[in-house]
GUPABA-878403 format. One line per field, with one value per residue (C-alpha): residue in three letters; x, y, z. Coordinates in nm, 2 decimals, m for minus. Example, Ala and Ser with C-alpha at 12.3 -4.5 7.8 and 13.67 -1.06 7.14 Angstrom:
residues 2
residu: c(ala / ser) .
px: c(1.23 / 1.37) .
py: c(m0.45 / m0.11) .
pz: c(0.78 / 0.71) .
This chain:
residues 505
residu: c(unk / unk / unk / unk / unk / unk / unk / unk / unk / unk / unk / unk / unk / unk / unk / unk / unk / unk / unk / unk / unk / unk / unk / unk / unk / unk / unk / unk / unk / unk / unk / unk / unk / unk / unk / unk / unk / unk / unk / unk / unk / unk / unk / unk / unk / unk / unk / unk / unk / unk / unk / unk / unk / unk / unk / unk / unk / unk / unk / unk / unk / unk / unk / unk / unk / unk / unk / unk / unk / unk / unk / unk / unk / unk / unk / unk / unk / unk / unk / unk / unk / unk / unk / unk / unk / unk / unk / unk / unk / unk / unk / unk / unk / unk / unk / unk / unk / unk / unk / unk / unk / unk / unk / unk / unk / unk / unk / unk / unk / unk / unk / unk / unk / unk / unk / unk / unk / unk / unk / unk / unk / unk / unk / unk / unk / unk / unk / unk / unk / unk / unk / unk / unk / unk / unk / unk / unk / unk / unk / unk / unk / unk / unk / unk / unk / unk / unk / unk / unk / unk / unk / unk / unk / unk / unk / unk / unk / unk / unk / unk / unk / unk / unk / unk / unk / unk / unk / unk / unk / unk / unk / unk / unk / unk / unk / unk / unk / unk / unk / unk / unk / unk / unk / unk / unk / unk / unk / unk / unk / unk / unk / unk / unk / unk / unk / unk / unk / unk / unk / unk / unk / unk / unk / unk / unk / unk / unk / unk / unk / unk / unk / unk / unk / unk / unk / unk / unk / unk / unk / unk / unk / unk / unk / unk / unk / unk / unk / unk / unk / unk / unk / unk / unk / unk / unk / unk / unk / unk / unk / unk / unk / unk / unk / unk / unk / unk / unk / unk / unk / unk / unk / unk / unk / unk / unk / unk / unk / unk / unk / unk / unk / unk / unk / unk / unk / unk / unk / unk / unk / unk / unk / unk / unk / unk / unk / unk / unk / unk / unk / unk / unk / unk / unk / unk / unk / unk / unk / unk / unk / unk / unk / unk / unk / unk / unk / unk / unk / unk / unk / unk / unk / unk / unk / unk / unk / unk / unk / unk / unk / unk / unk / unk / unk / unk / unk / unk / unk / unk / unk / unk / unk / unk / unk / unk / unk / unk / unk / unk / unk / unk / unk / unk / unk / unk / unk / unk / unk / unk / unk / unk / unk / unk / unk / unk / unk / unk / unk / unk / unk / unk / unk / unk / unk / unk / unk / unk / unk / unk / unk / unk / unk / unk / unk / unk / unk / unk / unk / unk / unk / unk / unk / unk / unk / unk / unk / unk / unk / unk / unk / unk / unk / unk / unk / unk / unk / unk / unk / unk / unk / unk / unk / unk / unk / unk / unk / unk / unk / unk / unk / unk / unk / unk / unk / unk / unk / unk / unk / unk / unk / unk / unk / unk / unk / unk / unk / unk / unk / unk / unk / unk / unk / unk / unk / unk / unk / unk / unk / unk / unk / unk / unk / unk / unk / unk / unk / unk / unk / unk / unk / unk / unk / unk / unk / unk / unk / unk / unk / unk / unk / unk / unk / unk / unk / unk / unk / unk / unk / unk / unk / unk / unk / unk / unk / unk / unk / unk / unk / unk / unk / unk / unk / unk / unk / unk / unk / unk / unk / unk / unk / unk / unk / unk / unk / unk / unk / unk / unk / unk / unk / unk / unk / unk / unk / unk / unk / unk / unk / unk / unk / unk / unk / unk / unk / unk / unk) .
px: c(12.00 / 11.86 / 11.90 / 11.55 / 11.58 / 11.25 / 11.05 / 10.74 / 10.86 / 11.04 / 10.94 / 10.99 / 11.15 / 11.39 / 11.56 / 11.89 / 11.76 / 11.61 / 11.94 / 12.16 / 11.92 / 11.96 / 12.34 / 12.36 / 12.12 / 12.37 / 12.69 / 12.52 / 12.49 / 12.80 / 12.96 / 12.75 / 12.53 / 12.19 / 11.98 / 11.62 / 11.46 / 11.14 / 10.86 / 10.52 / 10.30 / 10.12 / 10.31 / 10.29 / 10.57 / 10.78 / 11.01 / 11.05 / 11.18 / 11.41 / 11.58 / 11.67 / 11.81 / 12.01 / 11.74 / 11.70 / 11.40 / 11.56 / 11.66 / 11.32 / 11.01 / 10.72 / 10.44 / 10.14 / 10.34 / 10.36 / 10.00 / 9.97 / 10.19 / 10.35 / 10.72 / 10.99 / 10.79 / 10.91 / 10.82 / 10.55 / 10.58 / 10.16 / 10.13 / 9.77 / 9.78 / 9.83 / 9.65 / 9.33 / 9.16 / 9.04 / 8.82 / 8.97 / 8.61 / 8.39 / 8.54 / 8.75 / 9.10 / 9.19 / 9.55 / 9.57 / 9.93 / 10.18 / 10.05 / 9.75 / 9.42 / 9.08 / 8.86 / 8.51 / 8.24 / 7.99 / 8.14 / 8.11 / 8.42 / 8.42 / 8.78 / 9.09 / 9.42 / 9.71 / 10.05 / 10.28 / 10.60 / 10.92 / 10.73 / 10.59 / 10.27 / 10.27 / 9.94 / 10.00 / 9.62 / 9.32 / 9.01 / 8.63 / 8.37 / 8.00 / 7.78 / 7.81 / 8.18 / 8.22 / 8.54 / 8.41 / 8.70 / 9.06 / 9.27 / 9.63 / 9.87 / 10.20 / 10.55 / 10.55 / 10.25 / 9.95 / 9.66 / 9.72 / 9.46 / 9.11 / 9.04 / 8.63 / 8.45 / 8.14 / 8.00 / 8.13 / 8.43 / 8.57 / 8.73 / 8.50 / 8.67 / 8.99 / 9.13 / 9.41 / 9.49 / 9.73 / 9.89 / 9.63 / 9.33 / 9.26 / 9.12 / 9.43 / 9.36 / 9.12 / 9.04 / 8.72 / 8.66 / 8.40 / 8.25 / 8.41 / 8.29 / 8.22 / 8.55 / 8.61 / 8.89 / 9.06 / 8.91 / 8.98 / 9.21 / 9.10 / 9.35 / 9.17 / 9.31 / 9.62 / 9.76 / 9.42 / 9.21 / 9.09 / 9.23 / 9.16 / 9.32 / 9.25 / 9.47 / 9.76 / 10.03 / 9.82 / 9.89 / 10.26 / 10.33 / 10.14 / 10.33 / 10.69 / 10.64 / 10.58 / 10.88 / 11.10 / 10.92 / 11.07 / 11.41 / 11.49 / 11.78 / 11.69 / 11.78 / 11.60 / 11.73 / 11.48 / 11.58 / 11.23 / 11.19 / 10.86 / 10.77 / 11.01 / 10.67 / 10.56 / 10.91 / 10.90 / 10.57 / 10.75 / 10.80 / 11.11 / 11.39 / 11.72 / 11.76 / 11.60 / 11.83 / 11.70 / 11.95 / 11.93 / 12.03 / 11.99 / 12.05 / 11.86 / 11.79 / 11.56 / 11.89 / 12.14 / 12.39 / 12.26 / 12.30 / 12.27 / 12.05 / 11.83 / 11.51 / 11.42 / 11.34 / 10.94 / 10.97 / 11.24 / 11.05 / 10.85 / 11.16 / 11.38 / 11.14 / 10.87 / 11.03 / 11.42 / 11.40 / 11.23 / 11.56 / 11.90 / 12.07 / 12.10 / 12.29 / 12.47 / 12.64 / 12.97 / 13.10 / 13.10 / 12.68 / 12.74 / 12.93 / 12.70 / 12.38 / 12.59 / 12.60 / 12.25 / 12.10 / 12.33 / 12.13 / 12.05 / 12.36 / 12.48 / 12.66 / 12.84 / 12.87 / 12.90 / 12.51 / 12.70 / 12.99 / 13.10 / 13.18 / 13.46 / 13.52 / 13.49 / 13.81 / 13.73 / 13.88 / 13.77 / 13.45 / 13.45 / 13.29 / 13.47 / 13.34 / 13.02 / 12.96 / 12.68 / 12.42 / 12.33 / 12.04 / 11.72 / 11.56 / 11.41 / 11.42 / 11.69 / 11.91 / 11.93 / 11.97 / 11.88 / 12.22 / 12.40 / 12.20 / 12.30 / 12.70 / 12.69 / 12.58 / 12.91 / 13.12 / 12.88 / 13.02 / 13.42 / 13.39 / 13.12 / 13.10 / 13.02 / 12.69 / 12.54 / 12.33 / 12.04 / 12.04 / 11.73 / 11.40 / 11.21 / 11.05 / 10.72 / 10.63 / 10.59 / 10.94 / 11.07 / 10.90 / 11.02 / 11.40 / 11.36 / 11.17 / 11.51 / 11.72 / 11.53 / 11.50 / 11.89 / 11.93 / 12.10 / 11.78 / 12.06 / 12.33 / 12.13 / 11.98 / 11.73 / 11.76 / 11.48 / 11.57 / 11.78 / 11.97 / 12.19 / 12.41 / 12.21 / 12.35 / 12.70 / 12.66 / 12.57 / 12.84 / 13.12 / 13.08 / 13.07 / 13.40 / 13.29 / 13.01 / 12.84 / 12.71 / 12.49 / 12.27 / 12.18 / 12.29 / 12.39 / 12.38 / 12.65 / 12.61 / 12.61 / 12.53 / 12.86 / 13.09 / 12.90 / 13.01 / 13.33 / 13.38 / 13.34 / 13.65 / 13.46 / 13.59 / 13.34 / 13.29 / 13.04 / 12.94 / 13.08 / 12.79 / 12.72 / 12.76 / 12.87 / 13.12 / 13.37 / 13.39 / 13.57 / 13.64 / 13.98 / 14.06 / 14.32 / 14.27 / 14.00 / 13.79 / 13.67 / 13.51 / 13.33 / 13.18 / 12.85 / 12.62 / 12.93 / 12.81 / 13.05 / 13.37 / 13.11 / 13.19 / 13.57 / 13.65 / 13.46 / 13.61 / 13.99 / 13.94 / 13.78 / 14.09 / 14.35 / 14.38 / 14.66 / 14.42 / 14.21 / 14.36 / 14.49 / 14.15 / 14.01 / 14.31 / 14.22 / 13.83 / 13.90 / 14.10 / 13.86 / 13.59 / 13.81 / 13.80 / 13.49 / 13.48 / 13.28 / 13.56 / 13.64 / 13.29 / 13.22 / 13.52 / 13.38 / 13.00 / 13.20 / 13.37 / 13.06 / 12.96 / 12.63 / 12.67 / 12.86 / 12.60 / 12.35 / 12.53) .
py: c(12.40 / 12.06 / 11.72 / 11.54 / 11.22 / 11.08 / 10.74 / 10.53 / 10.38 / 10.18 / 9.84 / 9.50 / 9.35 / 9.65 / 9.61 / 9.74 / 10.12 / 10.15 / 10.01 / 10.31 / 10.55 / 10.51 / 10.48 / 10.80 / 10.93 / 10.85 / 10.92 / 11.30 / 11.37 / 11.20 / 11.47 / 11.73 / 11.80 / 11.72 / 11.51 / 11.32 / 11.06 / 11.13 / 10.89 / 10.93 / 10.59 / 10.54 / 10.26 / 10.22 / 10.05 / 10.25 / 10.35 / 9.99 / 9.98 / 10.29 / 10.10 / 9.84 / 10.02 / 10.23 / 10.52 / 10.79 / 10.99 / 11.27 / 11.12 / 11.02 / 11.23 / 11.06 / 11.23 / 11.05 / 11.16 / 11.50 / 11.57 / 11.36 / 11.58 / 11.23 / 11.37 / 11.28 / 11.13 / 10.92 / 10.53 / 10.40 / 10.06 / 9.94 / 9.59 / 9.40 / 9.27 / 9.67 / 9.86 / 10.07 / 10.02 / 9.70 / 9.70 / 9.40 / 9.44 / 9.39 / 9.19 / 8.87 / 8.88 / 8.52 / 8.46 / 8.23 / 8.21 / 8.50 / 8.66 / 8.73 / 8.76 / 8.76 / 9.00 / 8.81 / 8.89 / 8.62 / 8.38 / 8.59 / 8.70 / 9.13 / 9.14 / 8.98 / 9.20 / 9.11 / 9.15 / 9.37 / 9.20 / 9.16 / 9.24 / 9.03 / 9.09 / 9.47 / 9.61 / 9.57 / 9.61 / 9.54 / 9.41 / 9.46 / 9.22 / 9.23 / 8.96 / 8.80 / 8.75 / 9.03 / 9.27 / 9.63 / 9.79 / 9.81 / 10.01 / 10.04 / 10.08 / 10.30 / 10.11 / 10.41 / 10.33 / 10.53 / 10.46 / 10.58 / 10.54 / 10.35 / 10.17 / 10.11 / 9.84 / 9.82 / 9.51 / 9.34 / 9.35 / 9.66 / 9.98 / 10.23 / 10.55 / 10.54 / 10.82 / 10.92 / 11.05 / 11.27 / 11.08 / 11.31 / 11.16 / 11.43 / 11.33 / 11.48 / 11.34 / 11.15 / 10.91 / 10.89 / 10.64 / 10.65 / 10.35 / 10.32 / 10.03 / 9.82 / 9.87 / 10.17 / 10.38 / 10.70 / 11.01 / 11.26 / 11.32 / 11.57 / 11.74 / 11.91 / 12.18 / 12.25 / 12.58 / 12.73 / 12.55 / 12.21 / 12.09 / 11.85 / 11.67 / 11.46 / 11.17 / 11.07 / 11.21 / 11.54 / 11.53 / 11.48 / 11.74 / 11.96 / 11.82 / 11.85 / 12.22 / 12.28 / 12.11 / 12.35 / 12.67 / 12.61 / 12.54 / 12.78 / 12.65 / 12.27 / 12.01 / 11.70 / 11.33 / 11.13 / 10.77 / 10.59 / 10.66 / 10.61 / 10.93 / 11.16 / 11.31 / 11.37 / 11.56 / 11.77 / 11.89 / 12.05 / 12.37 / 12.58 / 12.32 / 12.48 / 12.16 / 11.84 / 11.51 / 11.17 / 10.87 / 10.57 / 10.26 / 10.01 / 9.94 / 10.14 / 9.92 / 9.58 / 9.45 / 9.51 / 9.44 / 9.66 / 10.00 / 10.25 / 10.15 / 9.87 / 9.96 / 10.15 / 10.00 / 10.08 / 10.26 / 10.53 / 10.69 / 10.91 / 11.06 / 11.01 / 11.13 / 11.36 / 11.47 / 11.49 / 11.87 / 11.97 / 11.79 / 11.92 / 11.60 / 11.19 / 10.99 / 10.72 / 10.49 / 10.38 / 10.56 / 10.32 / 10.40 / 10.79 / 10.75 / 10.53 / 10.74 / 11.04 / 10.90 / 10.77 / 11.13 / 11.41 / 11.70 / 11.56 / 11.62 / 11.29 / 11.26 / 10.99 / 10.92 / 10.55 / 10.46 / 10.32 / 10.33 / 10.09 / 10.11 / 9.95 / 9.63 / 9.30 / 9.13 / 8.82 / 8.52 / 8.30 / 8.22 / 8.11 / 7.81 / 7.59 / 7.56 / 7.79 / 7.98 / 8.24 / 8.38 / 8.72 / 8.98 / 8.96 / 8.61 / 8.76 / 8.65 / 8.93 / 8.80 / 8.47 / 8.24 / 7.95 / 7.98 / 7.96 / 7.62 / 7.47 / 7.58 / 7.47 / 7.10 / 7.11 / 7.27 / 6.95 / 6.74 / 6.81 / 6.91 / 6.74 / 6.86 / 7.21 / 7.42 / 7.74 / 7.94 / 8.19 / 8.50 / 8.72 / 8.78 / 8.59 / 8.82 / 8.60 / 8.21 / 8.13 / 8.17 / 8.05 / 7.74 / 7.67 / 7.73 / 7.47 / 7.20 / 7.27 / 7.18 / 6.87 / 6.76 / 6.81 / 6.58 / 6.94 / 6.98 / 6.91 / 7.10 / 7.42 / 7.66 / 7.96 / 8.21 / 8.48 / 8.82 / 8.99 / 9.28 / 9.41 / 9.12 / 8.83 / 8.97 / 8.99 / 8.69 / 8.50 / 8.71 / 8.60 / 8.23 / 8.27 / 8.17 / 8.32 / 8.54 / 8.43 / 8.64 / 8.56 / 8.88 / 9.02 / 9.36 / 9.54 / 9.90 / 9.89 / 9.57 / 9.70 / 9.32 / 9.20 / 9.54 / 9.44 / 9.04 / 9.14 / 9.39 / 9.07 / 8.91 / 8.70 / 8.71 / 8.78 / 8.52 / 8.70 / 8.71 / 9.02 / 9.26 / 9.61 / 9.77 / 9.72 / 9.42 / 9.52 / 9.84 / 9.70 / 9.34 / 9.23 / 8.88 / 8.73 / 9.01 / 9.00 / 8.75 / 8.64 / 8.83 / 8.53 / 8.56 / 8.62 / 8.28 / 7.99 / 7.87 / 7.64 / 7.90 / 8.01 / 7.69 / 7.63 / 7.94 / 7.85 / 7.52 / 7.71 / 7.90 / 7.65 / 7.39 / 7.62 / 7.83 / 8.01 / 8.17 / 8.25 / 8.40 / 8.65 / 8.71 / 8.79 / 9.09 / 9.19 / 9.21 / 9.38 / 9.63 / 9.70 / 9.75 / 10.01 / 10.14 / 10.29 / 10.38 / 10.70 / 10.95 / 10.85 / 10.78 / 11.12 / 11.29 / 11.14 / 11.31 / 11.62 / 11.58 / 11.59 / 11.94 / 11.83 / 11.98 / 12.26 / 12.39 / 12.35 / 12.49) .
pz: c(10.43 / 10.40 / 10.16 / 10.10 / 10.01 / 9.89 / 9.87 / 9.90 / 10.23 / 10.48 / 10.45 / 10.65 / 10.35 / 10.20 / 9.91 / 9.80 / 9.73 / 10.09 / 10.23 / 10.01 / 10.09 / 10.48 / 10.42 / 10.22 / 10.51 / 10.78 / 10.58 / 10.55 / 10.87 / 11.00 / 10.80 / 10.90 / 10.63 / 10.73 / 10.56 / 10.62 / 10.47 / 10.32 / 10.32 / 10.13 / 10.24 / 10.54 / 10.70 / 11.15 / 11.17 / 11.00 / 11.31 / 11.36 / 11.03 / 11.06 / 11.31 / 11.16 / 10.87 / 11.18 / 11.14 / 11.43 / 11.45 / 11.32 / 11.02 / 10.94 / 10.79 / 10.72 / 10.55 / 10.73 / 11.09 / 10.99 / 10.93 / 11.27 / 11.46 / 11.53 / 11.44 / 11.69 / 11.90 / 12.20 / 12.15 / 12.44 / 12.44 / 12.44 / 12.58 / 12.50 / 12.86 / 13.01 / 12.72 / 12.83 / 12.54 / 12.64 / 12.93 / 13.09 / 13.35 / 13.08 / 12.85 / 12.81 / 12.65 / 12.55 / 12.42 / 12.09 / 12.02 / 12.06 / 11.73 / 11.81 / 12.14 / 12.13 / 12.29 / 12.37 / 12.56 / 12.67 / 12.45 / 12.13 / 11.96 / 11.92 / 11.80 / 11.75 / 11.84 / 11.62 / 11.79 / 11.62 / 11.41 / 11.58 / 11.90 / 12.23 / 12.32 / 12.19 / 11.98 / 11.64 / 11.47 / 11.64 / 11.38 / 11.50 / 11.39 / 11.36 / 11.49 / 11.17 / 11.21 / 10.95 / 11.03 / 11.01 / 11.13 / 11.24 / 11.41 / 11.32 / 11.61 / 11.55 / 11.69 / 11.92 / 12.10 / 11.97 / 11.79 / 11.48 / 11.21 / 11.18 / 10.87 / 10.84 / 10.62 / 10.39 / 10.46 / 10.14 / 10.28 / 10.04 / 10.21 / 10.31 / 10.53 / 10.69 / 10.96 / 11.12 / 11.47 / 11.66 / 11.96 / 12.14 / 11.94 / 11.74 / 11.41 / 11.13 / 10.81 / 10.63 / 10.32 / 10.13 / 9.91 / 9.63 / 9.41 / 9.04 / 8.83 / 9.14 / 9.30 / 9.57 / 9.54 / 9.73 / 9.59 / 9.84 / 10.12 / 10.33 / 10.60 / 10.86 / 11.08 / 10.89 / 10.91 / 11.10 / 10.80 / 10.67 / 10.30 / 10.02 / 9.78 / 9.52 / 9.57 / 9.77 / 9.55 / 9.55 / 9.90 / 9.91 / 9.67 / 9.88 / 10.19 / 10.02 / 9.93 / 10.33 / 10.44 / 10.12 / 10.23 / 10.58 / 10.47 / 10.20 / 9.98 / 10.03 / 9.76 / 9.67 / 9.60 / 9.47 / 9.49 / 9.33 / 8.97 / 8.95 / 9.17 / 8.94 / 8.84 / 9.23 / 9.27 / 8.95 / 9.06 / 9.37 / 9.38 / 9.59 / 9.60 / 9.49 / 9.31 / 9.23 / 9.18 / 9.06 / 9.21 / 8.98 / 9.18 / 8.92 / 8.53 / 8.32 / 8.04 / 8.03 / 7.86 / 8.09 / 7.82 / 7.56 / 7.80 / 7.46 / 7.25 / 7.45 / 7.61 / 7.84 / 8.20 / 8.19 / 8.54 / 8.37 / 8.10 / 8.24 / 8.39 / 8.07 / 7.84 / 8.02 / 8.37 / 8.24 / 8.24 / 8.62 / 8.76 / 8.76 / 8.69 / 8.75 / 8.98 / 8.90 / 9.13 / 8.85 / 8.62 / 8.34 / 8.35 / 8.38 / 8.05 / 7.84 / 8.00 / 7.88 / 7.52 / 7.53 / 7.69 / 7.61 / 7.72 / 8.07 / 8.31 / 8.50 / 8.82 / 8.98 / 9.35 / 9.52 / 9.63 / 9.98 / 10.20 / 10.43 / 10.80 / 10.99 / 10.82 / 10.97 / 10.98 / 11.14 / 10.96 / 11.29 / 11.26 / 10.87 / 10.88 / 10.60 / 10.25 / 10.31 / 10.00 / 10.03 / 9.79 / 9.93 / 9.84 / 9.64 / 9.51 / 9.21 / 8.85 / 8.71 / 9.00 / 8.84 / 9.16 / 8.95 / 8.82 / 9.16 / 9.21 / 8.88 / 8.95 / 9.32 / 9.19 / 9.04 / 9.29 / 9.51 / 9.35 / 9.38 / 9.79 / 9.86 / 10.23 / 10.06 / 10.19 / 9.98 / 10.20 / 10.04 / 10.23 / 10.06 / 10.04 / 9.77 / 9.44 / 9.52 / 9.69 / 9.33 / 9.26 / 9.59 / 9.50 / 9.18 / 9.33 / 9.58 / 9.30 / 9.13 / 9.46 / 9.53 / 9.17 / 9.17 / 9.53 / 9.70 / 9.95 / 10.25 / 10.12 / 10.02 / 10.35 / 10.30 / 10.57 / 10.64 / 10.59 / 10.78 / 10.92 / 11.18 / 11.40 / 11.25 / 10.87 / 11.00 / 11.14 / 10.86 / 10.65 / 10.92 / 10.90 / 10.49 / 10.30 / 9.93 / 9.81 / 9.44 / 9.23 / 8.93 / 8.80 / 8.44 / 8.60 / 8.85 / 8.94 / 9.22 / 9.37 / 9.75 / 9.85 / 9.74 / 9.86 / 10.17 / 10.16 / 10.12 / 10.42 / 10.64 / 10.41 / 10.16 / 9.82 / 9.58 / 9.25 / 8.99 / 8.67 / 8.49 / 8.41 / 8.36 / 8.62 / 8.98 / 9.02 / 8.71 / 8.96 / 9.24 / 9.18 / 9.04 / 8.93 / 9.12 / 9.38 / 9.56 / 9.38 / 9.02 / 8.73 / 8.55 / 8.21 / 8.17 / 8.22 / 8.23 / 8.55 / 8.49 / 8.47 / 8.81 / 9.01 / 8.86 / 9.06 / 9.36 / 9.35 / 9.33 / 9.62 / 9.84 / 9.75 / 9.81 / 10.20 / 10.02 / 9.77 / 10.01 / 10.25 / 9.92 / 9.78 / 10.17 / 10.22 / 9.89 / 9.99 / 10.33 / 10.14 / 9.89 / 10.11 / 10.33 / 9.99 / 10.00 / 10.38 / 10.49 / 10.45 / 10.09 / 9.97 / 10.12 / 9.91 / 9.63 / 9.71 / 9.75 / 9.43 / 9.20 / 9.31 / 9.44 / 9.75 / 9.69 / 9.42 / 9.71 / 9.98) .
């Protein structure tokens, strides 16, 4: 018996959900239930991705690599300089920069070959151009070393037909595009020797309900989490899953404060009020939101697991850096970052050697922008440090030299990001929403609980625990211990306790 968990994707930039979902993933197997997830979108550096969210092979199923026969597939690295593709005899390869070559011959430029991210010197996508300079095509090469699809153009530049290929070269799938009010658009996916016979579908969601009831008729019994609302319809479509779960990893109302009778978040109501009855119950991540979605929905049946755990905590107090406070997770407009600026100017202003690091990926430019007009209309431009996104030892670096983590969102599902912080010792300062930080943070304890929007009441705390080693050396045992709190063991109890895998055992 297997657990699907399903989504769009693994992307370079993952948000909180992709994060739980991989952490769930792992936590599964490690206790010896297995469990995959499922990706629907076409993405060639997926792997890459899974990596870096701690991802083997087998705990990854891509749609697109299935049809492929690309599953569990050993990784090939393909070097421009080595690759037969280009025929070095015949043409000229001329290195740019290390993102990208040019292939020319006798002076003209035939294609450009972009160097895949995080990579040196390894085929990424290689664009084809006309004599006119126009690109006509482009192959996509997978992380693992094969070309895997070939995207074609219509002169105008629009998509015309895209394939895919086996690592053999054998043509698995492909796109058509037709021309709707000017604009082309997929309109049939076509699956050719599948199953000793060639298929079609009329769009890409035809195709992974088609590919989910496969992967179900081979493992009789199998249960479903879906963890991205806005394919609840995709997965009540499926057919043969012993059950179907929906994970909610965020609030579930545009006003986070107003969890019963506020609005619905715009992504939930197909599953609240047209889906509700193909599943067999929602996730929550607290149990403050099983209770009020409870009230609110009392015909749907609720669950409540933690959407993380955390591994062995990193009790370091060494390399703290002194009065380093760290924002950490999303830059987006419901995160409210703006309100970490305003409260840092004060905490500025009482130590001033004080440095607030960003660590997250920005909702847009437009918004990064308008954070750092706000830093250098308030004179912080040298105290206030973005950092790109990222993962593995470079996080827990970052999360070391930290001495506090802030926190100042509308909402909060679970708040993973802070849990997180606080493995590595930092005590967390938040404002008190629904739902995540009035879980597991205790005033006095292991850090601050601060009303909603006093960014003031934000930086008084900040400025107590900077002033005073004494409190925070207290609040960093309390954050240690909390985290240990939700280690694998216990996080998996609590799975265990809602049924969910009993039922589907």
């Amino acid at each position: 018996m297997m657990f699907y968990f399903t989504s769009e994707n693994i992307f370079s930039f993952n948000s909180g959900t992709e994060f739980s979902q991989a952490k769930r993933t792992r936590l599964f197997n490690l206790h010896g239930q297995k469990a995959v997830y499922v990706t629907r979108n076409y993405n060639n550096n997926l792997h890459q991705g899974a990596k870096q969210l701690a991802l083997t092979d087998d705990e990854v199923l891509n749609m697109y690599d299935y049809f492929q026969k690309a599953v569990h597939l050993p990784r090939k690295k393909m070097n421009v300089r080595f690759t037969s593709v280009i025929p070095k005899r015949d043409y000229q390869l001329q290195g740019v920069d290390p993102n990208y070559s040019l292939i020319k011959y006798q002076g003209r430029t035939l294609a450009r070959v972009n160097i895949a991210p995080l990579s040196v010197g390894l085929v990424g996508n290689i664009d084809y151009y006309d004599s006119f300079g126009n690109t006509t095509a482009t192959d996509y090469w997978d992380w693992r070393g094969f070309k895997s699809s070939t995207q074609y153009y219509h002169p105008d530049g629009q998509p015309s037909v895209q394939r895919f290929y086996s690592p053999m070269g054998d043509l698995m799938l492909e796109i058509i595009r037709m021309n709707i009010s000017g604009k082309l658009f997929p309109t049939m996916y076509k699956l050719f020797n599948y199953r000793g016979g060639n298929w079609r579908f009329d769009s890409e969601n035809d195709l992974f309900v088609f590919f989910m009831n496969e992967l179900l008729a081979q493992q009789p019994g199998s249960t479903i989490i879906n963890d991205r609302p806005n394919m609840a319809e995709l997965i009540a479509r499926t057919s043969g899953a012993a059950k179907k779960f929906q994970y909610l990893h965020d609030v579930h109302t545009v006003d986070a404060s107003n969890p019963i009778h506020g609005k619905l978040m715009p992504v939930l109501e197909p599953l609240f009020k047209t889906y509700a009855a193909a599943f067999d119950g929602v996730i929550l991540p607290t149990i403050d939101q099983k209770r009020d979605l409870s009230r609110r929905f009392p015909k749907i049946t609720f669950y409540q697991a933690p959407d993380t755990f955390i591994g062995q905590t990193q009790k370091s107090v060494s390399p703290k850096i002194l009065h380093r406070v760290l924002y950490f997770g999303r830059l987006s407009e419901e995160k409210r970052p703006e309100q970490a600026i305003r409260a840092f100017s004060i905490v500025k202003d009482a130590i001033p050697d004080t440095i607030l690091e960003f660590c997250g990926y920005p909702s847009s430019a437009e918004f990064l922008a308008k954070l750092k007009k706000q830093i250098r209309d308030a004179d912080l431009e040298n105290s206030i440090l973005f950092h790109d996104y990222v993962t593995g030892q470079a996080r827990d670096q970052v999360l070391n030299r930290a001495e506090i983590v802030l926190q100042s969102s509308t909402g909060e599902g679970f708040s993973m990001s802070v849990l997180e912080a606080m493995s590595h010792g930092l005590p967390a300062v938040v404002y008190d929403v629904n739902y995540g930080p009035r879980t597991f943070i205790r005033n006095g304890q292991n850090g601050y609980l601060i009303k909603n929007g006093n960014f003031a009441e934000l930086a008084e705390s900040v400025i107590k625990i900077l002033k005073d080693p004494a409190v925070w050396k207290t609040l960093s045992i309390g954050a240690y211990q909390t985290a240990q709190a939700f280690n694998s063991e216990q996080v998996w109890q609590l799975w265990q306790n809602t049924g969910i895998i009993k039922e589907a055992r």
